[in-house]
MIDOSE-1310 file (N, C-alpha, C; in nm, 2 decimals, decimal comma, always signed):
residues 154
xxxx	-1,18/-1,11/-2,50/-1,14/-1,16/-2,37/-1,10/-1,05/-2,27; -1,15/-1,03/-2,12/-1,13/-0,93/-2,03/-1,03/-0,97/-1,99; -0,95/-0,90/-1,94/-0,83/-0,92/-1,83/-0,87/-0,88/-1,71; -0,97/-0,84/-1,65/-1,01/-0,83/-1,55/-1,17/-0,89/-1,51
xxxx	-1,24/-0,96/-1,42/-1,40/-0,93/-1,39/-1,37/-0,88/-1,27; -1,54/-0,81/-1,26/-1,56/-0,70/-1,19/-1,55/-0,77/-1,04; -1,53/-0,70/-0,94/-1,52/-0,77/-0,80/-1,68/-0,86/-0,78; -1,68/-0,96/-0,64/-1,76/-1,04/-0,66/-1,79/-1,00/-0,52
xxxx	-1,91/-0,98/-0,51/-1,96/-0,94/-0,36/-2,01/-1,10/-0,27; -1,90/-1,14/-0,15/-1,98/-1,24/-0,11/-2,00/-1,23/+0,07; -1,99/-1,30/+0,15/-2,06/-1,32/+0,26/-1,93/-1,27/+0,34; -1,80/-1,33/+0,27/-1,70/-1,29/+0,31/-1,61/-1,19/+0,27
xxxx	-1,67/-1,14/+0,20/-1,58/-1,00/+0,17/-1,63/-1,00/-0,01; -1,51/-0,89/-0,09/-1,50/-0,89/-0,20/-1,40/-0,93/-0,25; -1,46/-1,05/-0,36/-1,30/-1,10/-0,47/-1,31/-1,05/-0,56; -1,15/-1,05/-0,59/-1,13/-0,99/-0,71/-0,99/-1,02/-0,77
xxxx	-0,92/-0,93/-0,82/-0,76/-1,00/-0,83/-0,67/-0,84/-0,87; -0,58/-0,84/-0,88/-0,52/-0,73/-0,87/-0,37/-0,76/-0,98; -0,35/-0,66/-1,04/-0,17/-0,68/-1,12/-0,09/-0,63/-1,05; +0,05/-0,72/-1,02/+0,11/-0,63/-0,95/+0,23/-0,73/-1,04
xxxx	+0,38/-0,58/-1,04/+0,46/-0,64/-1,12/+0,52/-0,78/-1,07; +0,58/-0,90/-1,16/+0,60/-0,98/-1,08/+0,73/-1,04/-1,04; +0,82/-0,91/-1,04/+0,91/-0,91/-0,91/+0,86/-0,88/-0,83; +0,78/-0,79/-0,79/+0,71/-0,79/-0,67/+0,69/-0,93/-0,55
xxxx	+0,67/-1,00/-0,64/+0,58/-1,14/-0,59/+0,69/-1,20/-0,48; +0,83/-1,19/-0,51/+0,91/-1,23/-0,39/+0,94/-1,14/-0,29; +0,92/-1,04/-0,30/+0,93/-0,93/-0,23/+0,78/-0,93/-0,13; +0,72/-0,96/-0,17/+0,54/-1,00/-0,11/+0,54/-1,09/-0,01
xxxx	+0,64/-1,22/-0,07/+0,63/-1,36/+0,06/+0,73/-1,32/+0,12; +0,84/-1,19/+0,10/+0,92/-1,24/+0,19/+0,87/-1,13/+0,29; +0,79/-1,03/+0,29/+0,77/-0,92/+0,35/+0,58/-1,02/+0,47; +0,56/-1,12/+0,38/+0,43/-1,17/+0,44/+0,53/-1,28/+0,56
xxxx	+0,64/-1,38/+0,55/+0,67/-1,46/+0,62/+0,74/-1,40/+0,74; +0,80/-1,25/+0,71/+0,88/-1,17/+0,79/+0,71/-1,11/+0,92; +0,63/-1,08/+0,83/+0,48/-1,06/+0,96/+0,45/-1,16/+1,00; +0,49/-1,30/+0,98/+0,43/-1,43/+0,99/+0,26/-1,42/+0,98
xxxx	+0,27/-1,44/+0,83/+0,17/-1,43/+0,72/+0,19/-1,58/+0,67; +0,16/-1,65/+0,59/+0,14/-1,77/+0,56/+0,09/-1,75/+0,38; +0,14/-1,82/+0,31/+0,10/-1,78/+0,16/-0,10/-1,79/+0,18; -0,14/-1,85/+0,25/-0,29/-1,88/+0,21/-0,38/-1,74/+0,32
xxxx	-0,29/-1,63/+0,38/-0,32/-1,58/+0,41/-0,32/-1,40/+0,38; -0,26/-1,45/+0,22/-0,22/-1,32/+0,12/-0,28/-1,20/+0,10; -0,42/-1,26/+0,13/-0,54/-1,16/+0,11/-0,57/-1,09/+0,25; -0,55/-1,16/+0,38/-0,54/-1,11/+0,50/-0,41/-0,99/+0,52
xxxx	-0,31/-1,08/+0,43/-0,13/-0,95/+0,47/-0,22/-0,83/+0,36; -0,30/-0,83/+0,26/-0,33/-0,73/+0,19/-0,38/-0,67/+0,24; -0,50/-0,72/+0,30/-0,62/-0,61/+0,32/-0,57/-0,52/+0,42; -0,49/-0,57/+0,56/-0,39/-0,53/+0,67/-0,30/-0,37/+0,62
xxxx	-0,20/-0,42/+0,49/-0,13/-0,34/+0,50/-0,27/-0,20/+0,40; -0,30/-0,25/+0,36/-0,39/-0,17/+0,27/-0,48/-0,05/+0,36; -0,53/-0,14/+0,47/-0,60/-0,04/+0,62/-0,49/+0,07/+0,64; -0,36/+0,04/+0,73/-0,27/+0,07/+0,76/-0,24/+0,19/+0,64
xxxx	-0,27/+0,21/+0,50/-0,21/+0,27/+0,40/-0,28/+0,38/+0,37; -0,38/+0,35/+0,38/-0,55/+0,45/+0,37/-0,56/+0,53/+0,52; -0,50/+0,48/+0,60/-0,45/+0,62/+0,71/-0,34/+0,72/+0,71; -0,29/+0,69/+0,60/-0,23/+0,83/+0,56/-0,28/+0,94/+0,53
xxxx	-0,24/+1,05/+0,56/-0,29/+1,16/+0,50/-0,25/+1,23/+0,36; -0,13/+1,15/+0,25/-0,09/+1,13/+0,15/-0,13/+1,05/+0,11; -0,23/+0,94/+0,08/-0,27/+0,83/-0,01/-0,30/+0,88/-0,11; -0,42/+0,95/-0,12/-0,46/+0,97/-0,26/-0,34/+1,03/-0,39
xxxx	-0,25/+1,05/-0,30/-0,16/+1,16/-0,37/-0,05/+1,02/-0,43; -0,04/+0,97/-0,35/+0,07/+0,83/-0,39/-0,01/+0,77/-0,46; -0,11/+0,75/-0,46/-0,23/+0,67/-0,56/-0,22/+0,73/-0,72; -0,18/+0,83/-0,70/-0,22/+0,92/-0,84/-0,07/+0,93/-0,90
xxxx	+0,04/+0,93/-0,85/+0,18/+0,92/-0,88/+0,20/+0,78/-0,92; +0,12/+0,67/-0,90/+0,17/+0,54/-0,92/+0,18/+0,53/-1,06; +0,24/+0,43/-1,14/+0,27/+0,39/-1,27/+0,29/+0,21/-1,29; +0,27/+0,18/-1,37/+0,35/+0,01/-1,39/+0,33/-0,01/-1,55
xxxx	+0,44/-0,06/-1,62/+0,47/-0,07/-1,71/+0,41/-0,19/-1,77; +0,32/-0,20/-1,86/+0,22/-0,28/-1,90/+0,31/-0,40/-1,99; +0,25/-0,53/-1,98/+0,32/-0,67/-2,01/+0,38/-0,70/-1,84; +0,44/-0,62/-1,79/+0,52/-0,67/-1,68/+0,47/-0,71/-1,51
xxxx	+0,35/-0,76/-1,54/+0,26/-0,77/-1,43/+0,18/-0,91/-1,44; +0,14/-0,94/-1,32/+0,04/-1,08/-1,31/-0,03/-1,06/-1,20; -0,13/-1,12/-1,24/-0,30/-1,16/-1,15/-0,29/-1,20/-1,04; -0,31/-1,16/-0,92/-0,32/-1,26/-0,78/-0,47/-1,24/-0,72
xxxx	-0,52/-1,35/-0,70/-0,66/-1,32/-0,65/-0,69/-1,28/-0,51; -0,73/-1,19/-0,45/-0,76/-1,14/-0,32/-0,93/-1,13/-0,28; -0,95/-1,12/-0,18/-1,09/-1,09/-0,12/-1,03/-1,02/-0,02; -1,12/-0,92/-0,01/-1,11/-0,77/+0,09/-1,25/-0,78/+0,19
xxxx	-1,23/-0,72/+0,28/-1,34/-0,70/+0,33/-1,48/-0,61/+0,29; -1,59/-0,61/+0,31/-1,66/-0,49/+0,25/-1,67/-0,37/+0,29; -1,60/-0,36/+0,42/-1,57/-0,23/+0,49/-1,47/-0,20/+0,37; -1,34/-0,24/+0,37/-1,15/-0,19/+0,30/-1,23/-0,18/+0,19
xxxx	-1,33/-0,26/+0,11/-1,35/-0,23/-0,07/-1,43/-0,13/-0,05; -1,52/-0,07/+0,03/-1,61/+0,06/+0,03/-1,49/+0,14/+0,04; -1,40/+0,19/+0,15/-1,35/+0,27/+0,13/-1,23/+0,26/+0,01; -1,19/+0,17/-0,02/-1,13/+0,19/-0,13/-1,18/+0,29/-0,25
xxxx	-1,29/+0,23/-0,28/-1,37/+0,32/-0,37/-1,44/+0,47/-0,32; -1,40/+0,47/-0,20/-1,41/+0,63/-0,15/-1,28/+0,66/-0,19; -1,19/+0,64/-0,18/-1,04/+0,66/-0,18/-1,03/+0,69/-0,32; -1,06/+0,66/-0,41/-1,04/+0,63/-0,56/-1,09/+0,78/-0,56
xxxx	-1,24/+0,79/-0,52/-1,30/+0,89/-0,60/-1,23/+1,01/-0,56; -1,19/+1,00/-0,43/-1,12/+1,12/-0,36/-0,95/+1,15/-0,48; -0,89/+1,07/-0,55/-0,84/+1,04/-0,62/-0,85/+1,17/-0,75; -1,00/+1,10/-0,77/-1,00/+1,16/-0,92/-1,09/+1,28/-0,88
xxxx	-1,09/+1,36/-0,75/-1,16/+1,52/-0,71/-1,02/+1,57/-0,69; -0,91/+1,55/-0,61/-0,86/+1,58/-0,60/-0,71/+1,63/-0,70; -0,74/+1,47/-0,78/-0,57/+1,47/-0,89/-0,64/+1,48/-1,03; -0,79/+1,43/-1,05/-0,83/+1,47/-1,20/-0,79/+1,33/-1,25
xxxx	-0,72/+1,25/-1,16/-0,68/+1,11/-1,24/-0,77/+0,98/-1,19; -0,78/+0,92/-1,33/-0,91/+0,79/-1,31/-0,80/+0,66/-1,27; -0,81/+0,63/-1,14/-0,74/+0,49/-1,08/-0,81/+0,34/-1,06; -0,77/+0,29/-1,07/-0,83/+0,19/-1,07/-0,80/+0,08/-0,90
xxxx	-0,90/-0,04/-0,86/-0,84/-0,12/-0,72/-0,67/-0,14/-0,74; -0,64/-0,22/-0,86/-0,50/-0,25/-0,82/-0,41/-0,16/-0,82; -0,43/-0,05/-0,90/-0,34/+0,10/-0,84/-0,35/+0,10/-0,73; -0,44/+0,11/-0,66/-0,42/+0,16/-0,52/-0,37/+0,02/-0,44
xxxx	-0,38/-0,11/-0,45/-0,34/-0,19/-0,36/-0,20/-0,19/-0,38; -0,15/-0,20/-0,50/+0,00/-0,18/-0,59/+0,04/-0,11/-0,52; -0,02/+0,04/-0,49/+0,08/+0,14/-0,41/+0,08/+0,11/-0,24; -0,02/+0,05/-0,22/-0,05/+0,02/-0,09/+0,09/-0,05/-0,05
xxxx	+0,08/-0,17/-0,14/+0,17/-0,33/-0,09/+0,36/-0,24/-0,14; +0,35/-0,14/-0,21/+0,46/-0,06/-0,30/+0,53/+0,01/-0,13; +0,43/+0,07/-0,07/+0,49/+0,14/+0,05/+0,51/+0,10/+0,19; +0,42/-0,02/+0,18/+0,46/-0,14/+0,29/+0,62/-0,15/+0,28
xxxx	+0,65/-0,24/+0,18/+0,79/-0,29/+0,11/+0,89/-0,18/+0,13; +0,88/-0,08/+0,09/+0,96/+0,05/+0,12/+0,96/+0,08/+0,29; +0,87/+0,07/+0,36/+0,87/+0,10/+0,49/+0,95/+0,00/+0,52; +0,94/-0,09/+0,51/+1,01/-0,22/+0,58/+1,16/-0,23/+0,53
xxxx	+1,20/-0,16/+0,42/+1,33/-0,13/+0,39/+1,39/+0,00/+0,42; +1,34/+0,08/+0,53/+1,36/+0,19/+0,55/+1,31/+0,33/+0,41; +1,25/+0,28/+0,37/+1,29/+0,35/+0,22/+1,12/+0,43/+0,15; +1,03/+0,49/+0,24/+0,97/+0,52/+0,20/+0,94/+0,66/+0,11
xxxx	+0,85/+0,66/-0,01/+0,91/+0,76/-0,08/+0,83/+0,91/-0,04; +0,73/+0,94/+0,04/+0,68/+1,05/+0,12/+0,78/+1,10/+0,25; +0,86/+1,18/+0,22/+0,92/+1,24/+0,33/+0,81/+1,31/+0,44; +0,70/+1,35/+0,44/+0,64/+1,42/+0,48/+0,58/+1,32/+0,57
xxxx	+0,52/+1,25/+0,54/+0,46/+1,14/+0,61/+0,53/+1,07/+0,67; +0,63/+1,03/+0,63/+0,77/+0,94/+0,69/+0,86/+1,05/+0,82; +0,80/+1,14/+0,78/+0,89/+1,21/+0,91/+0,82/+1,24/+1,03; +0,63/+1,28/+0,97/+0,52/+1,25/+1,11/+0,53/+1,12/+1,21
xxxx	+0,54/+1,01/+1,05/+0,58/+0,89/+1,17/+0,66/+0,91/+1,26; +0,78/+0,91/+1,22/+0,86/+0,87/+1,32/+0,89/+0,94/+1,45; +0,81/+1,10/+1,40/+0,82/+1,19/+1,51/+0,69/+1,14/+1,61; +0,59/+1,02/+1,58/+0,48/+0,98/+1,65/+0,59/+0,89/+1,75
xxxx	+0,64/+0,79/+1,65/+0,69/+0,66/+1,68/+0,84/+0,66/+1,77; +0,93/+0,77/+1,77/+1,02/+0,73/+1,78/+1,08/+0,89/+1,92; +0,99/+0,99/+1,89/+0,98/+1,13/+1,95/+1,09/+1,22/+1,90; +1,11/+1,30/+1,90/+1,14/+1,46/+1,82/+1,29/+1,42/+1,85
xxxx	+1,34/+1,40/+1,94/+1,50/+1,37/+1,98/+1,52/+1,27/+1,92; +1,49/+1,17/+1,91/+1,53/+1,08/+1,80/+1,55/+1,11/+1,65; +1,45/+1,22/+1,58/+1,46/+1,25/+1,50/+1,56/+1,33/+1,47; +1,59/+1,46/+1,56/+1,66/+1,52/+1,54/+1,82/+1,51/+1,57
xxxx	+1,83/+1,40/+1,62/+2,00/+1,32/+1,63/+1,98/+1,29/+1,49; +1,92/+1,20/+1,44/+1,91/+1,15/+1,32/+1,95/+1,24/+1,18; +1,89/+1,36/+1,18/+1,89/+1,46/+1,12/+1,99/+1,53/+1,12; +2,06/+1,56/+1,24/+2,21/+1,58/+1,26/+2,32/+1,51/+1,35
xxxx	+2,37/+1,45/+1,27/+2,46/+1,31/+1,34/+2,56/+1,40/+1,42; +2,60/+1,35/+1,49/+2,72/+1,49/+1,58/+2,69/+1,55/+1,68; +2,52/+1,64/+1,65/+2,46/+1,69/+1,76/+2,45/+1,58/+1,89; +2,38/+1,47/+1,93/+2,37/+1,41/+2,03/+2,53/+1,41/+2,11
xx	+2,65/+1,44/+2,10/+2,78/+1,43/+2,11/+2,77/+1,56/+2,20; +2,70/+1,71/+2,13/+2,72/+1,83/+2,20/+2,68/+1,83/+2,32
């Protein structure tokens, strides 16, 4: 018996299904009702944050640090688009040229939906990336009050 079949190529995208641990799973609807996401629209909040994740210039590297503890995961079925599943599997391979490590789709959506959830709790685990943002998002003065509390006072 497989625990996985291979993605399904159709008109509307690619299905497939993904493990993700399943604490996650309340963490998922509350992070999809907070984007006003809709449960029947799970594969839409994926593919979304997944785009958004693959424009990092650290993905592959978070892809390749990911881990999950085997028994403690479950199945959710998604369809991606065939643009996000092509580059996924560019992503992957860039993956295993760059880190020497073989990943698989739900590694990378796992870390995908992993750093959404962290962003949204302030809590993402790339300082490097997390500090480009906010220097895009928020401008250099913001950051650097932030960086040193007191200073905005001088």
């Amino acid at each position: 018996m497989t625990k996985f079949s291979l993605p399904k190529a159709s008109d509307k995208g690619t299905r497939s299904s993904i493990r993700i641990p399943r604490s996650m799973l309340e963490k998922i609807d509350a992070a999809m009702a907070q984007s006003s996401y809709n449960k029947k629209q799970r594969s839409r909040w994926i593919e979304d944050i997944t785009t958004k994740f693959l424009l990092r210039s650290d993905a592959a590297n978070l892809i390749a640090e990911e881990f999950i503890v085997p028994g403690s995961t479950e199945a959710i079925p998604v369809t991606l688009s065939t643009g996000l599943d092509e580059r996924i599997n560019q992503v992957l391979e860039q993956v295993i040229q760059e880190e020497g490590i073989r990943k698989d789709r739900s590694s990378l959506l796992r870390t995908a939906i992993t750093q959404h959830l962290l962003a949204l709790a302030g809590r993402q685990l790339s300082p490097r990336e997390t500090r480009s943002q906010l220097i895009t998002e928020q401008g250099i003065a913001d950051i650097e009050t932030d960086a040193y509390p007191g200073r905005a006072e001088e």
